[in-house]
C-alpha positions in Angstrom: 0.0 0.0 0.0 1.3 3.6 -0.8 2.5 5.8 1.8 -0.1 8.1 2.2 0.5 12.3 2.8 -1.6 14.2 5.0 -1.6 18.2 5.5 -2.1 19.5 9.3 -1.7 22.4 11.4 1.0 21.6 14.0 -0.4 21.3 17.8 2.5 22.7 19.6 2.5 26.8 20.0 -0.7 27.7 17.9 1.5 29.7 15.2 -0.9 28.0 12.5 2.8 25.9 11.0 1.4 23.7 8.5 3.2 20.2 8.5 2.7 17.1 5.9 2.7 13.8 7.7 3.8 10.7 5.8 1.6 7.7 7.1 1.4 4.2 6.4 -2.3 3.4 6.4 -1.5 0.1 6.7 -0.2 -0.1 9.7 -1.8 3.0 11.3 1.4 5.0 11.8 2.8 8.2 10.7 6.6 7.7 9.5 7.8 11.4 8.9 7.1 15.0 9.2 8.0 17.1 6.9 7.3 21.2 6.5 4.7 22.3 4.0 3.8 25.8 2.5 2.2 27.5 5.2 1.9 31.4 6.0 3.6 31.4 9.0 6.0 28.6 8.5 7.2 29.1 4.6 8.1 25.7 4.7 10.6 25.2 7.5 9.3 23.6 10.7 11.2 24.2 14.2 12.2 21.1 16.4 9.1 20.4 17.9 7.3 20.0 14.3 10.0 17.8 12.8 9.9 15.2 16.1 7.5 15.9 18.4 4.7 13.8 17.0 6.6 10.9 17.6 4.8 10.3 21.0 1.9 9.7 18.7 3.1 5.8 17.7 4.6 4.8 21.4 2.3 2.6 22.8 3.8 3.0 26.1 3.5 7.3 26.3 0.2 7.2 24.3 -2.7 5.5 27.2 -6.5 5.4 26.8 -8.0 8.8 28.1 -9.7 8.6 31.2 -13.7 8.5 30.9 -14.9 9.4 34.7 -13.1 11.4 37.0 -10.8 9.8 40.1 -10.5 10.9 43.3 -8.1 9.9 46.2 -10.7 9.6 48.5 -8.4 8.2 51.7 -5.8 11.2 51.3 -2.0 10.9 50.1 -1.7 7.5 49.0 -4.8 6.2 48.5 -5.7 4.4 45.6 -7.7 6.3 42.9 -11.1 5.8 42.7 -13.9 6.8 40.2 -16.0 9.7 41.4 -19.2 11.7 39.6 -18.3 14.7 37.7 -20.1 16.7 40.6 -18.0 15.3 43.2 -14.6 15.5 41.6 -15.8 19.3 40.8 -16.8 20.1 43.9 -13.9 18.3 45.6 -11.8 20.4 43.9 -13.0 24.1 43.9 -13.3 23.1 47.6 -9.3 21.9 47.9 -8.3 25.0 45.6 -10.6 27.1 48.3 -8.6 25.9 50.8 -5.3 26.8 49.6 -6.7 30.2 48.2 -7.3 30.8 51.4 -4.5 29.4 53.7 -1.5 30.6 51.3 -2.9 33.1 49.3 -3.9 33.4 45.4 -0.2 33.4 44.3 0.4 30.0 45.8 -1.7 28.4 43.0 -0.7 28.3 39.9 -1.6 27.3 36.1 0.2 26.2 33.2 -1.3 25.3 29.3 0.0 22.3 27.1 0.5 22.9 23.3 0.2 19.2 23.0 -3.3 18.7 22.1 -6.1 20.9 23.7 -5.8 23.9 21.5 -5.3 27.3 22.3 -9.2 28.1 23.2 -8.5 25.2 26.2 -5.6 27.2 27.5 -7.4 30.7 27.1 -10.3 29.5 29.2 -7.1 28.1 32.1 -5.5 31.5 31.7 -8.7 33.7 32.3 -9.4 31.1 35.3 -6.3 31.9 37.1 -6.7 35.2 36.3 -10.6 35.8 37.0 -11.3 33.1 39.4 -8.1 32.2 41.3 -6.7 35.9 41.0 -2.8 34.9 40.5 -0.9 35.7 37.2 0.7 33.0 38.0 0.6 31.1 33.9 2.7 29.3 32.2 2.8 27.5 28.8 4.9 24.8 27.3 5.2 27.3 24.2 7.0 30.3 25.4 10.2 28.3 25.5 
């Protein structure tokens, strides 16, 4: 079967750099990155474009996502243990209440992943630490 090309927008820092994976369908894996003809990237990719989608075919980085929340109900070293949305939510505004309260807003802090949930996920995390927590204290994978 022929190696198959497909164009996407890198994940990494949201600059829009448009990449063209080389995949074997057959097996289900992407073999190569290489830069395509974007606007932002003219056809050059940085580090993180040319290897960092490698994570994608290692069965041993790459786990199923988790589908219910999980708790440590018993404290520091407990086991983890499903939990409803509502309690896991509620657990913890109530934890992050705590420590807002005992150490002050600037003892929490926030940081975004370019690795996958897109820059809206890590507005919404930056405008909560901001708005709800009141710390500036952000950080991103990206700025590096």
């Amino acid at each position: 079967m022929p190696i198959k090309e497909v164009q996407t927008t890198c994940a990494y820092c949201g600059a829009g750099c448009q990449i063209l994976f080389k995949a074997d369908p057959e097996n289900n894996k992407i073999l190569e990155a290489v830069p395509a003809k974007g606007r932002t990237n003219d056809g050059t990719l940085c580090l993180k474009g040319h290897y960092g989608w490698d994570y994608i075919n290692d069965p041993q980085i790459l786990t199923k996502r988790l589908k219910k929340p999980l708790i440590r109900r018993g404290g520091k070293g407990a086991p983890l243990e499903e939990a409803t949305w509502d309690e896991a939510i509620s657990y913890t505004a109530g934890r992050l209440s705590e420590i807002k309260k005992k150490y002050g807003p600037d003892s929490i802090m926030c940081t975004g992943s370019a690795r996958g949930p897109g820059n809206e996920a890590n507005y919404v995390m930056q405008k909560f630490a901001r708005a709800a927590i009141g710390t500036n204290n952000v950080d991103h994978c990206a700025r590096i």
